[in-house]
N, C-alpha and C positions, 0 to 999 in steps of 0.2 A: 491387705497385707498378706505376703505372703504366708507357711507355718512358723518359718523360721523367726519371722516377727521382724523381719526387714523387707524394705518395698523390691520389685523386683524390677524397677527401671534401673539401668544406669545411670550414673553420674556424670558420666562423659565418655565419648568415641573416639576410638581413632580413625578419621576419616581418610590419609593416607599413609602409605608406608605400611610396612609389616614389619612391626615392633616387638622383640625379642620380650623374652619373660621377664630378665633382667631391668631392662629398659622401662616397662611397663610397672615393675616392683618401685624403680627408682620413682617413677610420678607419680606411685600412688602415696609413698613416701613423704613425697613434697608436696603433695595436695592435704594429706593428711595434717601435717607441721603444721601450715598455712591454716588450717580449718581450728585447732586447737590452739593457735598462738593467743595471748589474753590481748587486747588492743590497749594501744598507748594509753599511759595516765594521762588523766584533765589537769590542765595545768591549772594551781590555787587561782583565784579571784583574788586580785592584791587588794586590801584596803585600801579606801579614798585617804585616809589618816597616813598612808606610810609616806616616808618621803623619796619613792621612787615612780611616785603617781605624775602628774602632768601640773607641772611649775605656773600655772595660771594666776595664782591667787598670793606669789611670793612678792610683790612689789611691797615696797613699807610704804605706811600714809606717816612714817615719822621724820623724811627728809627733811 
């Protein structure tokens, strides 16, 4: 590590172009968002008891 207490590779290159301060502020911007965003909630586990589970077992044996 470096003193600063951060690694001193980069995280990414620009390989072509010659990209303005601006330009380069904006991706680091949106890489940053991206890196911080929380990820999608897990959707619940529905119970097997609710009645939007899979209708297998609805036949009546009382016809």
């Amino acid at each position: 590590m470096s003193p600063s207490g951060m690694d001193s590779a980069p995280l990414f290159r620009v390989l072509r172009g010659d990209p303005e301060d601006v330009e380069l502020a904006a991706l680091v911007a949106v890489l940053g968002a991206l890196a911080s965003a929380a990820p999608p909630p897990a959707a619940p586990a529905r119970s097997a008891w609710s009645p939007l589970s899979a209708a297998t077992w609805r036949t009546s044996t009382l016809r």
